[in-house]
C-alpha positions in Angstrom: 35.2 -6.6 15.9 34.5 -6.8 12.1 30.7 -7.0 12.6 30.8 -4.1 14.5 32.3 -2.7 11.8 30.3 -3.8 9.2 27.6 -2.7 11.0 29.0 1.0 11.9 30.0 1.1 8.0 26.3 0.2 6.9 24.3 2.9 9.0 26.9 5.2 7.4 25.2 4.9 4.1 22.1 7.1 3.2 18.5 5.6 4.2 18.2 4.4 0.0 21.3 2.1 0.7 20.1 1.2 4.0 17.0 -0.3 2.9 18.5 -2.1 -0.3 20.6 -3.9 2.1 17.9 -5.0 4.0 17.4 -8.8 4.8 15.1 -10.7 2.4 16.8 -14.3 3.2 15.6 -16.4 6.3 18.9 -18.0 6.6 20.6 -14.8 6.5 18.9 -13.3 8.9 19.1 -16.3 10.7 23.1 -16.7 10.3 22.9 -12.7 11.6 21.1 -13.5 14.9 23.2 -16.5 15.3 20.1 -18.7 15.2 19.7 -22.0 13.4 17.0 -22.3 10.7 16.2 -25.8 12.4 15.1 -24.5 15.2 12.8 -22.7 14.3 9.4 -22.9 12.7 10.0 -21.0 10.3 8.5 -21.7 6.7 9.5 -20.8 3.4 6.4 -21.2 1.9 5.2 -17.9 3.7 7.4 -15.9 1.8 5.8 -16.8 -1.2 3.3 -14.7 -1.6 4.8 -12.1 1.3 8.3 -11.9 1.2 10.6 -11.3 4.3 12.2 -7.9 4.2 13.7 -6.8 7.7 16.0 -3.4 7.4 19.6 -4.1 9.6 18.4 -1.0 11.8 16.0 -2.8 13.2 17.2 -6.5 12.6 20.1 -4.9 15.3 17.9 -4.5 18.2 17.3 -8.2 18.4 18.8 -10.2 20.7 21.2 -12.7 19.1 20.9 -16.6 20.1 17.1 -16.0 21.6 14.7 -17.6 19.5 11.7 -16.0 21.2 13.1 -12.3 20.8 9.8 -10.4 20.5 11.1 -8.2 17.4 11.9 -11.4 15.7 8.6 -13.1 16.1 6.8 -9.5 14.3 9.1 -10.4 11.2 9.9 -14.3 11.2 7.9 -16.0 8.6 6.2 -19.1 10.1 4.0 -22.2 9.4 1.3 -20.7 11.6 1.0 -18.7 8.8 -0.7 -20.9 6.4 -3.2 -22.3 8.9 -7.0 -21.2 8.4 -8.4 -19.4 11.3 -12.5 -18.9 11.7 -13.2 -15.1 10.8 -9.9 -14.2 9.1 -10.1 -12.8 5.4 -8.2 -10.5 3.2 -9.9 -7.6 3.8 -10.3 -7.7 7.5 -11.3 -3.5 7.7 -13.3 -2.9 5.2 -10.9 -0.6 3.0 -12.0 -2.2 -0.3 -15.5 -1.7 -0.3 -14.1 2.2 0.9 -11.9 2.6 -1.6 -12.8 4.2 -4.7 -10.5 3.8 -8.0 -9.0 6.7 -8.0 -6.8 5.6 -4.9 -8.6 8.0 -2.2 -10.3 5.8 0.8 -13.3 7.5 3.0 -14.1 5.6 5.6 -14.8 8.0 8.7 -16.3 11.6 8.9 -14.0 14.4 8.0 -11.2 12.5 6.8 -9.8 10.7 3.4 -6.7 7.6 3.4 -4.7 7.7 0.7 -3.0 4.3 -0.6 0.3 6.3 -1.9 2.6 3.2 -2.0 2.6 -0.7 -1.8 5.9 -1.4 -0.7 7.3 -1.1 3.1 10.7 -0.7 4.6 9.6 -4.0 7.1 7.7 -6.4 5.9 5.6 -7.3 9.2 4.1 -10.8 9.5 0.4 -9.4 11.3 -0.4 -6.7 8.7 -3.8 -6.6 8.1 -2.9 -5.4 4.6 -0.1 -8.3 3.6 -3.0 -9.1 0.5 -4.1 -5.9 -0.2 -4.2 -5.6 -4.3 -1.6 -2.3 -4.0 -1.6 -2.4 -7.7 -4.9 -1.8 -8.0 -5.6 1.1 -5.5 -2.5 2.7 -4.7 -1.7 6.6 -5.8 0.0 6.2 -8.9 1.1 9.3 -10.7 -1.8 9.0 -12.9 -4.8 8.8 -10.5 -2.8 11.9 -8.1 -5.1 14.5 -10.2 -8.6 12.8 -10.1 -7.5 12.0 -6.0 -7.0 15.7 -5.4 -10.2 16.7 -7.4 -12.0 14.7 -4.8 -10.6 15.5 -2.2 -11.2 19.3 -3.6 -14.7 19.1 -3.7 -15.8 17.7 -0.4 -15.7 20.6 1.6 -16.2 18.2 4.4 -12.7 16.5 4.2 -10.6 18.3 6.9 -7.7 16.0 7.2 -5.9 13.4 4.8 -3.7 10.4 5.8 -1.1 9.3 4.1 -0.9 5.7 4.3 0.1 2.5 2.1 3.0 0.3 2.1 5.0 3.5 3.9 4.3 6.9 2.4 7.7 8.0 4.0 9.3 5.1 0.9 7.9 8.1 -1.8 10.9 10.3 -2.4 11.4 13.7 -1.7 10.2 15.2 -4.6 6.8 13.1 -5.0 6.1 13.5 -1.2 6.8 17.5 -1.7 4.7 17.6 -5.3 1.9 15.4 -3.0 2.0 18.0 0.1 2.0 21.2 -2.3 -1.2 19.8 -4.1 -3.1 19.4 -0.2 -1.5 23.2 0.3 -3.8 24.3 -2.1 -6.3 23.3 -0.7 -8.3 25.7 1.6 -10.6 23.6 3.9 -7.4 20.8 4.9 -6.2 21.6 8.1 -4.0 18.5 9.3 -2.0 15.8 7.0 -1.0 12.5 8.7 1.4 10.5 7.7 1.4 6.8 9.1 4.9 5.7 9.1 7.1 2.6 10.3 10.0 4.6 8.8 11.2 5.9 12.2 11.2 3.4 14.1 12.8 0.7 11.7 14.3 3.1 9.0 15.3 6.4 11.1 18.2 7.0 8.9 14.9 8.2 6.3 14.4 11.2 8.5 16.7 13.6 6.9 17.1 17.5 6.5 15.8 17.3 3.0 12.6 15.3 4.2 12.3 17.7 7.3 12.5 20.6 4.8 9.6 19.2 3.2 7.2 18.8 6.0 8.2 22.2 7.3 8.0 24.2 4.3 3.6 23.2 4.6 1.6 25.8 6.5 -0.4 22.7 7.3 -0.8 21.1 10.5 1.6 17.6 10.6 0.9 14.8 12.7 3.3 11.8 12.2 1.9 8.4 13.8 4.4 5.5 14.4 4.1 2.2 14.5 5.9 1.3 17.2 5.1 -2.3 19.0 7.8 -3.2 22.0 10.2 -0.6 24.0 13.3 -2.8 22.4 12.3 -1.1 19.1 13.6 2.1 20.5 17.8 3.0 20.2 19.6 5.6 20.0 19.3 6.0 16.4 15.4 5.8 16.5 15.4 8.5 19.3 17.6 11.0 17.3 14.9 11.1 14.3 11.9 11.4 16.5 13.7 14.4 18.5 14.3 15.8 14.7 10.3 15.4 13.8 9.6 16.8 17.2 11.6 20.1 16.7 10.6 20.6 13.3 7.2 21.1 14.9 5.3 18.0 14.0 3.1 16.1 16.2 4.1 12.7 17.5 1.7 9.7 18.4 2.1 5.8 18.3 -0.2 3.3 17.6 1.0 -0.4 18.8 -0.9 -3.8 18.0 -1.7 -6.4 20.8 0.2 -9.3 19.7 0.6 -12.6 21.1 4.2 -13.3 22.1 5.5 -10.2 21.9 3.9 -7.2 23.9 1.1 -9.2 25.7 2.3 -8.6 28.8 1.2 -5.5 31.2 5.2 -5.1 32.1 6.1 -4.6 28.5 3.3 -2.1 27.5 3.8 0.1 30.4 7.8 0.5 29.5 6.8 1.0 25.9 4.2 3.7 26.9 7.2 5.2 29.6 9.9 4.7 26.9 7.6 6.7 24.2 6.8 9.5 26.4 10.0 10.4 27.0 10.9 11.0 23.7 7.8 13.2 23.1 5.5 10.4 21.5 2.0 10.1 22.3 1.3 6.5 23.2 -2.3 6.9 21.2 -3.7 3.6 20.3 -3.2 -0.6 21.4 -5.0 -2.0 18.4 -6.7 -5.1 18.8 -5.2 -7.7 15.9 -7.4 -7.1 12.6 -8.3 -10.6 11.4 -6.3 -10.4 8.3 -5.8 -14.6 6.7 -2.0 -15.5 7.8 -2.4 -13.8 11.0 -4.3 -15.6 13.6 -1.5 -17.0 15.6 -0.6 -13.6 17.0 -4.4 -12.7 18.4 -4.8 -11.7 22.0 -8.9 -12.5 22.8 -10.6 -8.8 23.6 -10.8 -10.6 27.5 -7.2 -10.9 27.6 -6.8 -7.6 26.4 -9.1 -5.9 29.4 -7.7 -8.1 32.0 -3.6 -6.1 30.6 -5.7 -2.8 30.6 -6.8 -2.9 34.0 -3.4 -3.7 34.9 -1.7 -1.0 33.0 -4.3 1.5 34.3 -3.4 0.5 38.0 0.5 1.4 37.4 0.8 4.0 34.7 -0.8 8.0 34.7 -4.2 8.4 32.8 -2.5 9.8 29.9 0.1 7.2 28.9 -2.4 4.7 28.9 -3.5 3.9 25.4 -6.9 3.8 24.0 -7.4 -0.1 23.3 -9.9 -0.4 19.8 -10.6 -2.4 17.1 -11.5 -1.7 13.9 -14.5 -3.1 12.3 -15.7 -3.1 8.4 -18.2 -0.4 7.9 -17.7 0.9 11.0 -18.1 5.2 11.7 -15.2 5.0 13.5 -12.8 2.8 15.8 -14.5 1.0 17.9 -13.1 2.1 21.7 -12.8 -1.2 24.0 -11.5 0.4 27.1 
């Protein structure tokens, strides 16, 4: 079949190749899933100001001909999109008035974010940071130094996240210059990183980057981003075996999203699916209110209501903590 072998020839190409081959076209995504543009609501305009950009890998786990495939509706620009919704806004968490210039965000006790990239392997339509100003606050080359300074003299600061955009899109050597810089650093126990990477770009998971992470005598914890059991193959399982074995914790944080994993069924295979691949089903994220977004919320009512359910079916600990996050807020806010 010469898509199949298009597609075997593609994920034979290193994870920079990968991800320049990514779709950035509705119709070609479109032509891909054997969908028609005109039936759909989908709307150029949205891409405007946040472009499409889905990686094959994950693009591959959609089911072809079904309009309503949840993995399509996290990445399918829409018209819902520009309608206003009542308490939406850019910042919907608070990370400006946290951030301070030199690209280090200290929100919560004990811990500093830091913004190291703007871009993303997967352009997902609910992000609460589609109109964050990246190029003002992320970790450029030149504010690494005064970031570390910081981070040096608060004695307090136990752990740092990497965040962005995808920290795992820094290359090898700036990820490795980053981590030796925290090494030095006497009273940083843990580094996070918060990464889509393995689930929709696992081909990114590579000796070189494992070498990396183990080569740190600090505590690792990686936290996915992982939304619907469908986003899990083969190829996604390998790389999260290798981050396992190379001694790095695993957790997944998921967002409640309307039409896609609001259903108690689909959370408790996700949370089953996860497990078995040694991943921590950690967090169910209420939707942050973030303008372009409001047509995937699930009301904190309907939220409790799946939670009971998926308490009644599943073992204590694959049940995930349900929050939201709220501006100014100590910490996430626990809901069940």
């Amino acid at each position: 079949m010469p898509e199949a072998q298009s597609e075997l020839q593609h994920f034979a190409k290193n994870w920079q190749q990968q991800l320049a081959d990514a779709f950035t076209d509705i119709d070609e995504l479109c032509r891909y899933l054997q969908l028609s543009p005109d039936d759909l609501p989908v709307s150029h305009a949205a891409t405007l100001n946040f472009p499409l950009r889905v990686p094959l890998s994950f693009a591959a786990c959609m089911e072809k001909g079904n309009p309503h495939d949840p993995l399509l509706r996290q990445v399918l620009p829409v018209k819902d999109e520009l309608l206003s919704y009542s308490g939406f806004s850019n910042d919907p968490v608070g990370d400006l008035a946290a951030a301070s210039q030199n690209g280090v965000l200290h929100k919560y006790h004990g811990r500093v974010l830091l913004i190291n990239t703007g871009s993303c392997a997967i352009n997902c339509r609910y992000c609460f940071r589609r109109n964050f100003p990246y190029a003002d606050l992320q970790l450029s080359k030149q504010k690494e130094d005064a970031a570390m300074q910081t981070i040096q003299d608060d004695t307090s600061i136990s752990e740092v996240i990497l965040s962005g955009g995808d920290p795992l899109l820094l290359s090898d050597a700036r990820l490795a210059r980053l981590i030796q810089q925290l090494n030095t650093i006497g009273h940083i126990q843990r580094i996070r990183i918060h990464s889509r990477l393995p689930i929709v770009l696992p081909a990114r998971i590579t000796d070189e980057l494992l070498t990396v992470l183990k080569q740190s005598p600090k505590q690792f914890i990686m936290v996915m981003h992982c939304n619907h059991g469908n986003e899990i193959n083969p190829r996604v399982i390998n790389a999260c075996t290798r981050l396992k074995n190379s001694g790095i914790s695993l957790f997944n944080q998921s967002v409640l999203l309307k039409g896609v994993n609001d259903q108690a069924q689909i959370l408790c295979h996700l949370s089953e699916q996860l497990f078995s691949h040694g991943i921590i089903p950690y967090y169910l994220h209420l939707l942050d209110k973030a303008s372009g977004t409001g047509h995937f919320e699930v009301s904190e009512t309907e939220a409790l209501v799946l939670m009971r359910q998926i308490q009644a079916v599943l073992p204590g600990y694959l049940v995930p903590k349900l929050v939201k996050e709220q501006a100014g807020g100590a910490s996430k806010q626990p809901i069940f």
